[in-house]
C-alpha positions as CSV (number, residue, x, y, z in Angstrom):
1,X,0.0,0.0,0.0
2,X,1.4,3.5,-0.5
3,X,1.0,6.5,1.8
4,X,-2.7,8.0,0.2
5,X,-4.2,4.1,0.3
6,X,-3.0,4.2,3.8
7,X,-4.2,7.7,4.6
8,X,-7.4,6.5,3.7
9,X,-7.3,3.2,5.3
10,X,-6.5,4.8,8.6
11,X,-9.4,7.6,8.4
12,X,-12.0,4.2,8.3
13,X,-10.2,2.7,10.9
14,X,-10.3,5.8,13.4
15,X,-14.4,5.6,11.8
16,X,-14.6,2.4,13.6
17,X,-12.8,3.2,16.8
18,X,-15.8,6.3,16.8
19,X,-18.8,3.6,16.1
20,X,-18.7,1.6,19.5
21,X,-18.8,-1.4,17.4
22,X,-15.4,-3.8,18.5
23,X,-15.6,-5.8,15.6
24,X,-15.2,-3.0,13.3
25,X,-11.8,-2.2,15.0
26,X,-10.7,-5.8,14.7
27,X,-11.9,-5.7,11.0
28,X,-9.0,-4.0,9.9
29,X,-6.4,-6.4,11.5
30,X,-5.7,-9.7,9.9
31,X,-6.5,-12.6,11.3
32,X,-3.9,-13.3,13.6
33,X,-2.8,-9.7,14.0
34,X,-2.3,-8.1,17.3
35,X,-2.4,-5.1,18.5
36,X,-0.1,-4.0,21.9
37,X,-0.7,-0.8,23.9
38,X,2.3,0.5,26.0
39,X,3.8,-2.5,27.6
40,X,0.6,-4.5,28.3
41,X,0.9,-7.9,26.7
42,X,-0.2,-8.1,22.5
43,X,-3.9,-9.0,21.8
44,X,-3.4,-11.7,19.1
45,X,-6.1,-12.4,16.7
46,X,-9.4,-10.6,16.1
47,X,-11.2,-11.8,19.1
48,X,-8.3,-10.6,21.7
49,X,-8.4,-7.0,19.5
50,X,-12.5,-7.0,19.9
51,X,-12.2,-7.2,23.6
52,X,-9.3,-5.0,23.8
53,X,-11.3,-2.5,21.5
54,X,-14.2,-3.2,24.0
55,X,-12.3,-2.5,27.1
56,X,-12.2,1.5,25.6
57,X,-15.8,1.8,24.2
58,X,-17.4,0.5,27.5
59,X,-15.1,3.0,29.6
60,X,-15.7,6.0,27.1
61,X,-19.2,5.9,25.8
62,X,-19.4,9.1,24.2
63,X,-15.4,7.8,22.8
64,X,-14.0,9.8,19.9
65,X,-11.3,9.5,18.2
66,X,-9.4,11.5,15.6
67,X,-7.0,11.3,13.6
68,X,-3.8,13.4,13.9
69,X,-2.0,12.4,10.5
70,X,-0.3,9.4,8.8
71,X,3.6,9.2,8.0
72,X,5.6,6.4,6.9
73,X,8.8,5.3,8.9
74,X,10.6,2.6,6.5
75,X,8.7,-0.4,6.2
76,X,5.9,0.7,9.0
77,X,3.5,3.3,8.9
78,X,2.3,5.8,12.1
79,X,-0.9,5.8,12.6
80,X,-1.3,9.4,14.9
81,X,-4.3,10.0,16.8
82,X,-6.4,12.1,19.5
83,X,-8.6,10.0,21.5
84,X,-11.3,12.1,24.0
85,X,-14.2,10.8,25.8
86,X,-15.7,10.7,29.3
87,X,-14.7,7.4,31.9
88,X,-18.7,6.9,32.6
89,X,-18.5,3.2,32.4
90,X,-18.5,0.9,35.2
91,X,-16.2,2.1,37.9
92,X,-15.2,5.3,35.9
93,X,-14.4,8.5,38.0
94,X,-16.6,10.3,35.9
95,X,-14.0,12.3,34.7
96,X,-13.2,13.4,30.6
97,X,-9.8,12.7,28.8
98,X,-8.0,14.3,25.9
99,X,-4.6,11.9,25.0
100,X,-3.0,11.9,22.2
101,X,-0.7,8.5,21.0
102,X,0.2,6.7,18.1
103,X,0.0,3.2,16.7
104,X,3.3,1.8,14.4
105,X,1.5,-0.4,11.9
106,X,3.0,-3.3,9.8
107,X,1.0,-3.7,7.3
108,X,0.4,-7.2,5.3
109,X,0.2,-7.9,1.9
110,X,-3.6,-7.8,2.2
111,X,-4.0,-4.3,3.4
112,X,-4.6,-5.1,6.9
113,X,-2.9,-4.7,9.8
114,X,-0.8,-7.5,11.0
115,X,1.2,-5.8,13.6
116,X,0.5,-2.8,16.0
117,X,2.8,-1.2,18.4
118,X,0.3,1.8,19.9
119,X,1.7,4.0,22.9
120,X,0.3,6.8,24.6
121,X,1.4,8.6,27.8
122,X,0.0,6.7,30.8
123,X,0.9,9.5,33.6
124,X,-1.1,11.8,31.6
125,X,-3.9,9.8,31.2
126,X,-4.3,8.9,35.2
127,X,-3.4,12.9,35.6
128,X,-7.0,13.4,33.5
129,X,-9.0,10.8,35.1
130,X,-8.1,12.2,38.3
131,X,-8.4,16.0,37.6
132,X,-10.0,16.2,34.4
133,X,-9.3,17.5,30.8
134,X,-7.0,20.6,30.4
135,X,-9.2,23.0,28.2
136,X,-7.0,24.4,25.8
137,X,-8.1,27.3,22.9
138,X,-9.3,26.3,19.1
139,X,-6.4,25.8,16.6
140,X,-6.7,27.2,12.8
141,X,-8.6,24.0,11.8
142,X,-11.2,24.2,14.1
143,X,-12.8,28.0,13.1
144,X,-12.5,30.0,10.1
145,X,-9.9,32.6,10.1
146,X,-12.4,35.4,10.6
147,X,-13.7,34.1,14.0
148,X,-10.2,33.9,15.2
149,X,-10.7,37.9,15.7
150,X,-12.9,36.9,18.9
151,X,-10.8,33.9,19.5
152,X,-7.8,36.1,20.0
153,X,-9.3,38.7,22.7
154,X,-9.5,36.0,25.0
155,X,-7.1,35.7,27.7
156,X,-5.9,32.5,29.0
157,X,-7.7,30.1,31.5
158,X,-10.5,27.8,31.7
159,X,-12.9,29.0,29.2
160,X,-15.9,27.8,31.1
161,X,-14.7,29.7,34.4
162,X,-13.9,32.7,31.6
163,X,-17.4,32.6,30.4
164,X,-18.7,32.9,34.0
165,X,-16.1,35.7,35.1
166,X,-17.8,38.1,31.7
167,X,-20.5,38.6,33.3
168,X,-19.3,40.4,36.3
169,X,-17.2,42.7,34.4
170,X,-19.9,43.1,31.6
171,X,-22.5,44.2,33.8
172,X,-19.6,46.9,35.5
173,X,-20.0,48.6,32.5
174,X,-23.5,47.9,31.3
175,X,-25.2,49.1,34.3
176,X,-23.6,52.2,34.5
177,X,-25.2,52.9,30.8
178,X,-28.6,55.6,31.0
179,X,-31.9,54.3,29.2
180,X,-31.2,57.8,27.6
181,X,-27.6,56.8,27.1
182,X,-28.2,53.6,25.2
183,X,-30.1,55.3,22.4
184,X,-26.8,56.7,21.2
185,X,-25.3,56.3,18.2
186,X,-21.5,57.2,17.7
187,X,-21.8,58.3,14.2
188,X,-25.1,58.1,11.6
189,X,-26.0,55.3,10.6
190,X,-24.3,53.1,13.3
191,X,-26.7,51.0,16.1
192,X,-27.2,52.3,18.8
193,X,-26.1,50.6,22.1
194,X,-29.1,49.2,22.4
195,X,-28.8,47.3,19.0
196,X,-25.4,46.1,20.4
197,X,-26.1,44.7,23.2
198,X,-29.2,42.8,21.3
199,X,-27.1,41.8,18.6
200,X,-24.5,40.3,21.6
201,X,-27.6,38.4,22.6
202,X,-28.9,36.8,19.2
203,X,-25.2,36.1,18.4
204,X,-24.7,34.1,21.6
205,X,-28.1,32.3,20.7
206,X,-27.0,31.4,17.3
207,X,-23.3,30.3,18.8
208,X,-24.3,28.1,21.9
209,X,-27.2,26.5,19.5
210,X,-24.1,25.3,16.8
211,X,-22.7,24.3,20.1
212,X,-25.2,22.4,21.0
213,X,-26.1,20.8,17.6
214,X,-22.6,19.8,16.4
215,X,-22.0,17.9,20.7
216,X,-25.1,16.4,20.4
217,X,-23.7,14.2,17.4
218,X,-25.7,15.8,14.7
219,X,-24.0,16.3,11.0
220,X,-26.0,18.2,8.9
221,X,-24.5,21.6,8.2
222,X,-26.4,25.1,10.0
223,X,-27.1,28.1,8.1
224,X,-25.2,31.9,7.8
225,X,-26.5,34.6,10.4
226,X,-27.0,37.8,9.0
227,X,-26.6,40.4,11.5
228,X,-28.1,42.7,8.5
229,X,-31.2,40.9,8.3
230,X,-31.6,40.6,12.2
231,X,-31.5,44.2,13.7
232,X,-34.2,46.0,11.7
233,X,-36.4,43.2,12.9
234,X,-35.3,43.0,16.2
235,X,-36.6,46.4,17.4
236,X,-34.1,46.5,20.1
237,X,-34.7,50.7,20.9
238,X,-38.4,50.0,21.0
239,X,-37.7,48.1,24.5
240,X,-36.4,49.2,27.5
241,X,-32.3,49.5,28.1
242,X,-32.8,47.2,31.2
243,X,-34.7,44.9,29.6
244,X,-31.6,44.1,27.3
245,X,-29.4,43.5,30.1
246,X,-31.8,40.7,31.9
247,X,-31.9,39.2,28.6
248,X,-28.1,39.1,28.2
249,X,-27.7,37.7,31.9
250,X,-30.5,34.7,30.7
251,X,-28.7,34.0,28.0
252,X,-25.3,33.7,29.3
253,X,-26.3,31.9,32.2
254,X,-27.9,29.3,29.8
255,X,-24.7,29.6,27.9
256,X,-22.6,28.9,30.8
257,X,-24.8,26.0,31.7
258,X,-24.5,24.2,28.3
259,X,-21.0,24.7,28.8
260,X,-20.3,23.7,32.1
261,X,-22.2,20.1,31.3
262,X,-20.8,19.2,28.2
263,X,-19.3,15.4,28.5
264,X,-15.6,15.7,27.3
265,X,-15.8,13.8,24.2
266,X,-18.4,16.7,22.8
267,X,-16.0,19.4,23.4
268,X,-14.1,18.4,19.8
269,X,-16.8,17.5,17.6
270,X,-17.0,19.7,14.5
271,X,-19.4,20.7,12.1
272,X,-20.4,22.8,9.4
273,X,-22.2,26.6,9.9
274,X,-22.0,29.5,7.7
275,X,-19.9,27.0,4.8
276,X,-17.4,26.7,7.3
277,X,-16.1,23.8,10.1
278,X,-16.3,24.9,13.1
279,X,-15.9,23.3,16.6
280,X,-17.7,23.3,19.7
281,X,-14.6,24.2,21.2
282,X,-14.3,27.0,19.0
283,X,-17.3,28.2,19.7
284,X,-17.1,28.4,23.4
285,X,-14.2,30.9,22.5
286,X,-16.4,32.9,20.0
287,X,-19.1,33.2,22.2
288,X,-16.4,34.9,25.0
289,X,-14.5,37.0,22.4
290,X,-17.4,38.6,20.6
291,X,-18.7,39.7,24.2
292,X,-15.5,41.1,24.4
293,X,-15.2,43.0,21.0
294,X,-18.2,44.5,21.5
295,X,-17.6,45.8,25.0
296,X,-14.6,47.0,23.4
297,X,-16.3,49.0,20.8
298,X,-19.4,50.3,23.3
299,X,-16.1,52.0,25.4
300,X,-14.0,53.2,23.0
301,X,-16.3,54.8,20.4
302,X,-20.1,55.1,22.6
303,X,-18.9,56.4,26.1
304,X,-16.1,58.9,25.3
């Protein structure tokens, strides 16, 4: 097999470590393959690699696995991979994982796998059961390049616990805004604060519900939101100032909640909105940057 067959080889095998079906894992082993992990003794044969495979699903229900790339190293390929998921199963603490590992394959003259060598870092891996999984922002694959202008503004830290610490400083600086105040306009033509803040609102609808599509497993794509369309119909300076800020502290707090509750595995599933991947992991980020921005833009061109 050359590098592409095995590229594509190895994207249907991590497929089958996502499907929490065994048997497709052993599938793509020959028949007296084997597959080792660390130093644990080989699983030899289809059967042993089924139960092995088992072993992981039943631990990590909600078990993903992606794959990191495929390189060939002489006469073996490296399989590299991400696995996340949450240790729910019998005995589990409970607790979500992100480790990343690879697998050395030899592969037969059949196009299967008759030898395995996988390793991963055990002290990591008991580190995450025990205290959880490190939080870490979107890279360049998982948002367009536009959304990384929200992505940026935010600092680093826990983004749930960031999400939660917004609101305090949001509200410094929204409650000190006038109902007369918040009809103002820094220039013609530009929203008024009002429009701003209900604009921050529909935006972190339309985020945490791509969120919440793309974790719950769902793979059809989600349409473009057109701020545009959405403030002349929104008739944001027809309601009261206040009004807009309960509605932003409702939304948030729902926000923070979907957040706070995802099960680990959800956090790097990926889907398409507005023609682009995006992840929920990304999104988290988007929804505290755009707050951000647009606290940015209310102080520096509406309040001075």
């Amino acid at each position: 097999m050359d590098l592409s067959d095995v590229r594509d080889f190895a994207a249907k095998y991590t497929a089958a470590w996502c499907s929490q079906d065994p048997a497709r894992v052993a599938a793509f082993f020959a028949e007296n393959g084997s597959l080792t992990i660390n130093h644990a003794a080989p699983s030899v044969g289809r059967g042993a690699i089924t139960a092995a495979a088992q072993e992981f699903m039943t631990a990590f229900p909600d078990l993903v696995v992606a794959m990191d790339g495929v390189d060939r190293d002489g006469d073996r390929f490296v399989y590299r991979w991400t696995l996340t998921g949450t240790r729910t199963g019998a005995g589990g603490s409970g607790r979500g994982v992100r480790i990343s590992g690879h697998e050395r394959w030899v592969v037969g003259p059949d196009g299967l796998i008759d030898q395995s060598l996988g390793h991963f870092d055990e002290a990591e891996y008991a580190r995450q059961l025990s205290t959880g999984i490190p939080l870490t922002p979107p890279d360049r694959t998982e948002a367009g390049d536009y959304f990384f202008t929200y992505i940026n503004k935010v600092p680093a830290g826990d983004i749930r616990q960031i999400l939660r610490a917004q609101v305090e400083d949001a509200m410094s600086s929204l409650r000190g805004i006038s109902e007369v105040r918040s009809r103002h306009r820094y220039a013609p033509g530009k929203w008024t604060i009002r429009q701003v803040l209900g604009h921050v609102n529909d935006a972190e609808r339309v985020f945490a519900y791509r969120a919440l599509w793309f974790a719950r497993g769902f793979a059809s794509a989600l349409p473009s939101f057109d701020q545009d369309v959405a403030i002349p119909t929104a008739a944001a300076d027809g309601r009261s100032w206040s009004s807009h800020i309960d509605e932003f502290l409702a939304v948030r707090a729902a926000t923070i909640d979907l957040f706070q509750h995802l099960p680990a595995g959800a956090w790097l599933r990926r889907g398409m909105a507005s023609g682009r991947p995006c992840s929920v992991n990304a999104l988290a980020y988007i929804i505290a940057g755009h707050l951000t921005h647009h606290l940015q833009i209310v102080k520096e061109r509406y309040l001075h």
